[in-house]
N, C-alpha and C positions, 0 to 999 in steps of 0.2 A: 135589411130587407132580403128576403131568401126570393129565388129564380122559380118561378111559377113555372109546369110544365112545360117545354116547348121553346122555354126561353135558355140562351146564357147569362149566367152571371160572371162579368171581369172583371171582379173582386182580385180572386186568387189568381191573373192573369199578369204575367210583368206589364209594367205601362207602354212599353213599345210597341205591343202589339194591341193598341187599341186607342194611343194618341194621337194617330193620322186617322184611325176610320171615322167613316163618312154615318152620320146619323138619317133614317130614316123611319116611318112610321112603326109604333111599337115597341121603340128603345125609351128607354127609362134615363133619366138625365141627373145630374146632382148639382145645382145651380148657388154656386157661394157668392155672395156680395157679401165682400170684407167690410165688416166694421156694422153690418146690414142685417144680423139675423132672422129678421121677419118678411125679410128681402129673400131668401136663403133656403131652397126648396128640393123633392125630389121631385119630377115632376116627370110624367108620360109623353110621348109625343104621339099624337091624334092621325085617326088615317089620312090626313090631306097632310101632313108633315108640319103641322102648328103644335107651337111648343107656347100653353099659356102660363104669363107668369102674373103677382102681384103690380100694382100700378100699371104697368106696361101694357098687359091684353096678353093676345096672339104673337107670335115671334114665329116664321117661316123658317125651319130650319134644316128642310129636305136638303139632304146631299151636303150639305156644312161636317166639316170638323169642329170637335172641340174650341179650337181655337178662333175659330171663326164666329162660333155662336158666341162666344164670349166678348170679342169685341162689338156683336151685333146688340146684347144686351146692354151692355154698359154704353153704346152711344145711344140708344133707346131713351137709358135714363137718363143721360145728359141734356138730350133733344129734349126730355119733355119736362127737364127743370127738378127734377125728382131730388137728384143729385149731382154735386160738381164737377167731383172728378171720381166717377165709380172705379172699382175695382172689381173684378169677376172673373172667377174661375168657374170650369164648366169638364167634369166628367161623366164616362161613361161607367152607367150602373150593373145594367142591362140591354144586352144588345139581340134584336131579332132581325132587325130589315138586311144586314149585309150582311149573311153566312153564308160559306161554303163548307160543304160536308168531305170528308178522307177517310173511306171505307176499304176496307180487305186486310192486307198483311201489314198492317201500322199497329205501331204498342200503342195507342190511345185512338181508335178510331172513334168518330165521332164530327159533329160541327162545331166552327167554329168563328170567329170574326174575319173581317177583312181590313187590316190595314190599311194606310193610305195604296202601297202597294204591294201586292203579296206573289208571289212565285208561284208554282208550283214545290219547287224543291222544299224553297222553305215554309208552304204549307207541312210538308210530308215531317218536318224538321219539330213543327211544333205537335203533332201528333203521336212524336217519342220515336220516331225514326221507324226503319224497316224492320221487320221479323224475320228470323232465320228462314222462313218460309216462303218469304217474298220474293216474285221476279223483276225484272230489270227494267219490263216493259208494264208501265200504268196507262190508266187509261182517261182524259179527260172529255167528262161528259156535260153537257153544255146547251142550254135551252136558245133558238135560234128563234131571233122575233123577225125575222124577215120575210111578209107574208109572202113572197115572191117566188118563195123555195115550199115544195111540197113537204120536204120533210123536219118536220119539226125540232129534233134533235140533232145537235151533232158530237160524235166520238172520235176524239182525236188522242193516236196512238204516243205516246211519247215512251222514247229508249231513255231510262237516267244514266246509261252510260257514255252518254255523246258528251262529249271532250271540245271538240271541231267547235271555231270559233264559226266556222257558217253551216255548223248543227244544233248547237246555240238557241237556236229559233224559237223553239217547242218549250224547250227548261225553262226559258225566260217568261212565256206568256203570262201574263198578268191574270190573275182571277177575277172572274168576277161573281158579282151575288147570287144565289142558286147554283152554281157548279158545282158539280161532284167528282172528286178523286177516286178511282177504285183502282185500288197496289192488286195486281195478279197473283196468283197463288204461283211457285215457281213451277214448272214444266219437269216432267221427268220421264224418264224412260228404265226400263225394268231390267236385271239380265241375270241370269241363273244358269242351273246344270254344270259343268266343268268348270266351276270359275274358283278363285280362292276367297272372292268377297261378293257371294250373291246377293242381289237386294236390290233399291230402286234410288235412282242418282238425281242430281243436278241434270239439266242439258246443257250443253256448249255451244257457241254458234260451230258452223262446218264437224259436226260430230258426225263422226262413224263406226264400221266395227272393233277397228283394231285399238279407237281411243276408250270405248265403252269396257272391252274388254279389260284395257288396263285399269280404268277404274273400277273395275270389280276384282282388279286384283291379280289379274294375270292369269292365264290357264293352267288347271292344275294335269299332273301325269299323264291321265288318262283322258284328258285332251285331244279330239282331231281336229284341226283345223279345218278340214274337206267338208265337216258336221257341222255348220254354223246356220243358225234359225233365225229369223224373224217374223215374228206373229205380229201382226198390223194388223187393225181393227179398220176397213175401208166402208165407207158408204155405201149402201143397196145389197153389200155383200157380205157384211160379219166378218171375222179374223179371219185374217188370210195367211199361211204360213209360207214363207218363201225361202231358198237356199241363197246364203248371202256369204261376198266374199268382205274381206277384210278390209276395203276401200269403200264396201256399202256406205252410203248415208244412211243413219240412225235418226228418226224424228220423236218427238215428241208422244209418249202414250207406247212406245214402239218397247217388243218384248224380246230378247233379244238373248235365241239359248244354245248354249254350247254341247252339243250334244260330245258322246265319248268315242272313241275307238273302235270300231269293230274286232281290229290286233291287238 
């Protein structure tokens, strides 16, 4: 059975990620009773989360794993004499109710399932990791049902480079259904005119002129040092050009040019 628009299929999916998710309305189920063929179904789960099967009826199966519907089944048919001692296995086909989407600088962006429990990190893990492109800081975006708060949404900034076991915090957060990941484009800043490698870089945290300047290479001959430029693009007021010394702070978008010598 091929994934209809809108949906996933966890066919080509390893089973770990998709043995603990939680089933709800929409997902498509593969229902085995060993020995049972007619017993043995694909079957949809209905917007109120009822999963209908032969003999049985209705089976509630909102928020249940795999595992759980399957022993819900098989006591089903014991309770109701169907059979003695069932056996039922219970996969997922298609999954819609538990996704979260990883959008920006990931090699596979896109939505995807949720595991029993899933990271952030190793959300970003199963989306083919970062792109040369990508920055450090992602962003989780996150639907707030608390009618209590005016603001509907919340964006919560997370660094992947926190280490710190009480920075920790943010990496670990658990995903949940509807969230969206967006990887940031990396930040740069530009630097040209007397340099030996003009062009536009990486940022660093605490960047300034004298590290900008190395990576682009060092000043060539005709170099003054007293000539140093930054064009910064300010709010209300367009690019602003300022004379900068060598301990300047360098931000983000910031142009940064080495003018020459007068001697």
């Amino acid at each position: 059975m091929s994934a209809p628009p809108g949906t996933l299929s966890t066919l080509g999916l390893p089973s770990s990620t998709v043995t603990d998710a939680r089933t709800g309305p929409g997902d498509v189920l593969r229902v085995t009773v060993f020995g049972q063929p007619d017993l043995s179904a694909e079957v949809g789960v209905n917007d109120k989360g009822i999963l209908t099967l032969p003999l049985i009826g209705g089976v509630d199966v909102n928020g249940l794993t795999t595992s759980e519907i399957g022993k819900k089944i098989a006591r089903a048919l014991r309770d109701g004499d169907f059979l003695k001692n069932p056996e039922v296995s219970v996969e997922i086909v298609q999954m819609r109710s538990q996704m979260v989407s990883v959008l920006g600088e990931v090699s596979r962006p896109g939505r995807y399932p949720i595991p029993g429990h899933l990271s952030v990190l190793e959300l970003i893990a199963i989306a083919g990791g970062l792109t040369q492109n990508a920055d450090q800081t992602v962003t989780l975006l996150r639907r707030d049902n608390d009618p209590k708060k005016s603001e509907s949404d919340l964006r919560i900034p997370i660094l992947l480079g926190e280490t710190g076991v009480t920075d920790r915090k943010t990496l670990d957060v658990e995903m949940r259904p509807g969230d969206v990941i967006y990887v940031n484009k990396k930040k740069q800043f530009y630097i040209h005119g007397e340099v030996n490698r003009p062009g536009a870089y990486p940022m660093e945290p605490e960047m300034n002129v004298m590290r900008a300047i190395s990576l682009g290479g060092g000043m060539t001959q005709r170099a003054s040092k007293r000539r140093i430029f930054i064009n910064r693009e300010v709010p209300d007021k367009g690019i602003q050009s300022t004379k900068a010394a060598l301990t300047d702070p360098v931000q983000p978008g910031d142009v940064v040019f080495v003018d020459e010598s007068l001697f």
